[in-house]
N, C-alpha and C positions, 0 to 999 in steps of 0.2 A: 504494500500500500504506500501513496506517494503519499509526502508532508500533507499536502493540501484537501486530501482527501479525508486521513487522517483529523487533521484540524477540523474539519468540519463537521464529520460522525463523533469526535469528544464532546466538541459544542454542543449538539441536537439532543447526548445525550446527558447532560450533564446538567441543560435546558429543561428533559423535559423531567428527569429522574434523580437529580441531585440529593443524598441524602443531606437534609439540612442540618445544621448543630441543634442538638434537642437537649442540650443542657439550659433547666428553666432561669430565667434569668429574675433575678431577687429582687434587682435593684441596688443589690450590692456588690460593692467590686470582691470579684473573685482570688482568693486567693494564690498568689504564685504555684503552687503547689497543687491548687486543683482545674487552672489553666494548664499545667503541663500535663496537667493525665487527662483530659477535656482534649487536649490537640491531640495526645497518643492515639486514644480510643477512636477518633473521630477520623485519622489515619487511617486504620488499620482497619476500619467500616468501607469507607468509601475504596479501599485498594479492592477489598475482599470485592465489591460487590462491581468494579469496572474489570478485574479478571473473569469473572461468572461471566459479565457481556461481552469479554474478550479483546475487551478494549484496553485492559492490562496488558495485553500478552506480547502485543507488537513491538517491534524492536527489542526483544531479547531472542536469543537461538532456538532451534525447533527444538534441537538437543536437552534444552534444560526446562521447557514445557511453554517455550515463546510460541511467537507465529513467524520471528524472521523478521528483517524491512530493517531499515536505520536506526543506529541509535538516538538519532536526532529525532526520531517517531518519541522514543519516551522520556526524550528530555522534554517535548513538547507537552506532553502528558503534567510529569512534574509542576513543571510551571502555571500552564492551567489550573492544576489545582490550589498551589500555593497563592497565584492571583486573585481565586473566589473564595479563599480562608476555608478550602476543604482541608487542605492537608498541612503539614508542618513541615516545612524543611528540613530540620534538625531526624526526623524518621526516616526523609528520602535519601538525606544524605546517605545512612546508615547502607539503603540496600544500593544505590549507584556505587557507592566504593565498595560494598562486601560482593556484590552477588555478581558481579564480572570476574573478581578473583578467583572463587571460589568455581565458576565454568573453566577458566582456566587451570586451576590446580588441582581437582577434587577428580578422582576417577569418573566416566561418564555417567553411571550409573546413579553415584551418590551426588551429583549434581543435579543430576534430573528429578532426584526424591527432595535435596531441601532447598533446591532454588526456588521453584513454584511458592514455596510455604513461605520464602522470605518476602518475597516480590507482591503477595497477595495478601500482606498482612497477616497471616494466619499466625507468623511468628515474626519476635523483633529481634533484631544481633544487635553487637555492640564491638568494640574494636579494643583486645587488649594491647595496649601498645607502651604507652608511655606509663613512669615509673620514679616515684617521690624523690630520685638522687640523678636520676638522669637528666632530665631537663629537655632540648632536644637531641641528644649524641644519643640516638635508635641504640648505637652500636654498644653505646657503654650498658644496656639491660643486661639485669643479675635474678630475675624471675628463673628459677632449674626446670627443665623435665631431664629427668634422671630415669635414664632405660632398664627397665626390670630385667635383673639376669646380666646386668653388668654391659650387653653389646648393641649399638642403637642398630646394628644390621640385623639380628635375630630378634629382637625384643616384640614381644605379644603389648606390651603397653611401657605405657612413660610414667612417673611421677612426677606430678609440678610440686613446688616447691614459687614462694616467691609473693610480690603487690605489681599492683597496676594501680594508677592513677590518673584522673581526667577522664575516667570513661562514661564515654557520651551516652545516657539512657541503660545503663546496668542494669538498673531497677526493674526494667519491663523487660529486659530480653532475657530467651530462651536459649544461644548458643551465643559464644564470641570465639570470634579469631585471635588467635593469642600467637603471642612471640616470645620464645621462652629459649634460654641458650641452653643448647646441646653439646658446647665443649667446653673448653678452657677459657677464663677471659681473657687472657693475651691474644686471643682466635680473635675479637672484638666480630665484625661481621660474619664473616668467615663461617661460625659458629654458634647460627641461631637458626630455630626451625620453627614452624608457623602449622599452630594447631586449630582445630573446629572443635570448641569443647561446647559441651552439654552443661548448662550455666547451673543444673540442679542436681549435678554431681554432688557426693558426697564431700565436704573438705573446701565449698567455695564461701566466700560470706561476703557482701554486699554492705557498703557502707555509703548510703548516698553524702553527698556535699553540699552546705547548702550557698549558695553565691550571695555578691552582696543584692542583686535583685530580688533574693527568696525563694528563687527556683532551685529546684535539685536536678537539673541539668545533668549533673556528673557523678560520678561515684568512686570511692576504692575500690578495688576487688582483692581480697586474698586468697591465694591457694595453700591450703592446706593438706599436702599430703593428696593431691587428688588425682586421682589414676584415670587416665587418656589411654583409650585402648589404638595403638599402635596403626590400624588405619582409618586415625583424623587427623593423621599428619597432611597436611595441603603441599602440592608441591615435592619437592627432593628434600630429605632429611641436610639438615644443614644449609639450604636454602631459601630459609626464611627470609634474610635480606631482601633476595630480589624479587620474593612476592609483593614486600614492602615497597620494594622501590615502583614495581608495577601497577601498585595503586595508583599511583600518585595522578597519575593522568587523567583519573575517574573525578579523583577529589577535586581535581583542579578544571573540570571542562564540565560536565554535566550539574552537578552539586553547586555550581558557581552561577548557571543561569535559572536555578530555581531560587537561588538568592538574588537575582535580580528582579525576577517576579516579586519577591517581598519587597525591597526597596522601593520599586516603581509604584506598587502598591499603596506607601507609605507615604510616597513622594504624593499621589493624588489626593488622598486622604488630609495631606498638610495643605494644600491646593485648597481644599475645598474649607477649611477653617483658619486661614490665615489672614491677616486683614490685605484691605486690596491698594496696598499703598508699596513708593519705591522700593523699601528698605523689605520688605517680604519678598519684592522679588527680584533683589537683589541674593539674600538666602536660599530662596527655592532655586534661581535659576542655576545657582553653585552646585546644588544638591543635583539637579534634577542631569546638569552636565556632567559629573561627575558618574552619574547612573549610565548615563546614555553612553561616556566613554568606556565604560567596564563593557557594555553590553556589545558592542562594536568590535571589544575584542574578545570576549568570551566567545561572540560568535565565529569567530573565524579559529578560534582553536578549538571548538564543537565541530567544524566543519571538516578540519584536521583530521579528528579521531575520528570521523564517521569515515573519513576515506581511508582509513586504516595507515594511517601517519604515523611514526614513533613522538610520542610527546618528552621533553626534554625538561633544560633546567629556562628554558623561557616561559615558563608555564609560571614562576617565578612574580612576574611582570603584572600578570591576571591577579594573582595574591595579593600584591600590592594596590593594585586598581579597585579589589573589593572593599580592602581596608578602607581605602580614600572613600570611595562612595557610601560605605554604611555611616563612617563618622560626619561626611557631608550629611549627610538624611538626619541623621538625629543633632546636630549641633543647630540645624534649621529648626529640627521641631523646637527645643528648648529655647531659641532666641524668638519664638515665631507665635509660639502661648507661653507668653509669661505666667507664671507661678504652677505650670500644669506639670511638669517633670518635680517640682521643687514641695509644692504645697497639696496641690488638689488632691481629692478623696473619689471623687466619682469613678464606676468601671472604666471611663474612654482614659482620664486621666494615668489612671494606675495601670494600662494597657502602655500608656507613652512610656510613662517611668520606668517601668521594666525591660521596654526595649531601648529607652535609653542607655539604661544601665549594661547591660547586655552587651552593647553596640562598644564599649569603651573596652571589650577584652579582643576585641577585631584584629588588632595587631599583634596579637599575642595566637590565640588558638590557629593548628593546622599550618603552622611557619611561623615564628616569628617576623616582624617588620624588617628585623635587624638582619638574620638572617637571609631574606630574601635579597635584602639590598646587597651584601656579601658575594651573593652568589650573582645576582644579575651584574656587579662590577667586575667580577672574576673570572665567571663563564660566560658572558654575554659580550662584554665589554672588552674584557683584555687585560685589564687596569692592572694585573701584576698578583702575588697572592698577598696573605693579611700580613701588617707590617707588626 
């Protein structure tokens, strides 16, 4: 199926069959904590029920229970939903970075059994990755799976041993992708392998975080002693790295223009309650350029991956560009309704606030700012290595 045809059967049905949000509304602003399970739920309804019409299916593989077509079929998807406040970014993200990996890594069989179940809501993943002493050095994780029987070539199962930290939506999922090293740390990448674990294994415990917006967004995870039977290894044992590295091009193309759809979102939103004088649209127009240039080039590195491009360290550039655009969007909202990020009580208010708040860790989650710039002067540029 082409884009446009596509685009058109989501619209008609999403027109005629959209399930609405049917959490009753109080009158009172809802608590961080019960807007994040409000978006989960309301996720993981609307996935379920656009794979039934099969209108989930397209642009993922036959092989893993797709229909086939472009990936840019269910970026399109994504974003639609995020545009009409069905779905949450922070859930889509989950399955555009998990559920390409795991086609890729996972024998064909067990792709086909748990990709449908990611991609349909039926279940939610999460990404064990990062780690309370590491920071962003992947390379430097100390999380064990220690092969039962001493040889990771014979071994019937793993023990983990180890934390995770930052992980996005814990709480609600059913399996995560963990990276767990299988040798020596002097091996640093060399010697890490990338598992599918079952999140209600015995030995896991879940410690949500709560941010300073009030959502629990992220969580600890500890493994304690918990046995990974030997094939939910993803990928080549010891090859974890490059599963990781292989993400990256998901996180950074697809996941990147469902957050445009929120922006631009946000962007009308502020549009339509800002006063109608210079100095708003001097703000907005900041914000709104700042959207429109992300989107200009998220599109042309979406168009990249669909043509089966290798995506690199300019993927970089797109990171940086989100950063600029989401803090563009929320420093407008704040200068644009005085007292509503700062004072107000009402539900729209405490909706701003917390993406205000939210919007200030942009430079930090999924690259750092610092980091990026590193890498776009170093591999992009030339500029020499760090002095």
């Amino acid at each position: 199926m082409d884009l446009a045809r596509y685009r058109a059967a989501l619209r008609a049905w999403l027109d005629a069959d959209a399930d609405a949000d049917t959490v009753a509304d109080t009158g009172a602003a809802p608590t961080a904590a019960d807007d994040l399970n409000r978006r989960v739920v309301r996720t993981r309804r609307i996935l379920g029920r656009l794979w039934a019409a099969d209108l989930g299916r397209w642009g993922w593989p036959e092989r893993a229970g797709g229909l086939g077509g472009s990936p840019l079929l269910r970026a399109e998807l994504g974003a639609t939903l995020v545009a009409r406040d069905l779905a949450d970014p922070g859930v889509l993200a989950m399955i555009e970075v998990l559920a390409p990996t795991v086609i890729e890594a996972a024998p064909a069989d067990r792709a086909a059994e748990w990709v449908p179940r990611l991609c349909s809501g039926a279940e939610v993943w999460c990404q064990g990755f990062s780690e309370p002493a590491t920071g962003s050095d992947l390379a430097a994780l100390t999380c064990r799976a220690t092969p039962v029987g001493g040889d990771p070539a014979t071994a019937s199962a793993f023990v983990v041993r180890g934390q995770k930290v930052w992980t996005s939506l814990a709480q609600y999922a059913d399996r995560c992708v963990l990276l767990a090293r299988t040798g020596p740390p002097e091996a640093r990448h060399r010697a890490i392998t990338a598992f599918l674990v079952d999140m209600d294994d015995p030995g896991i415990t879940v410690a949500p975080i709560e941010m300073v917006n009030g959502a629990r967004e992220f969580a600890e995870v500890f493994f304690d002693d918990v046995v990974v039977p030997a094939d939910r290894v993803l990928g080549a044992r010891d090859g974890g790295w490059d599963l990781a590295m292989r993400i990256l091009p998901y996180e950074r193309s697809t996941c990147f223009w469902h957050r445009i759809a929120y922006l631009e979102q946000r962007c009308t939103r502020l549009a339509a309650a800002a006063p109608a004088d210079d100095r708003a649209a001097l703000a907005l127009g900041e914000a709104v350029g700042a959207v429109h240039t992300l989107r200009a080039r998220s599109r042309a590195t979406l168009h990249r991956l669909a043509a089966g491009e290798t995506l690199g360290p300019e993927t970089s550039v797109d990171k940086l560009l989100v950063a600029a655009a989401e803090l563009a969007t929320f420093d407008a909202a704040r200068a644009l309704l005085p007292g509503t990020v700062e004072l107000a009580d009402d539900p729209v208010a405490a909706v701003w606030r917390r993406e205000y708040l939210y919007s200030r860790a942009v430079t930090v989650y999924g690259g750092t700012a610092e980091i990026q710039r590193n890498i776009v002067a170093r591999r992009l540029l030339d500029l020499g290595p760090e002095g």
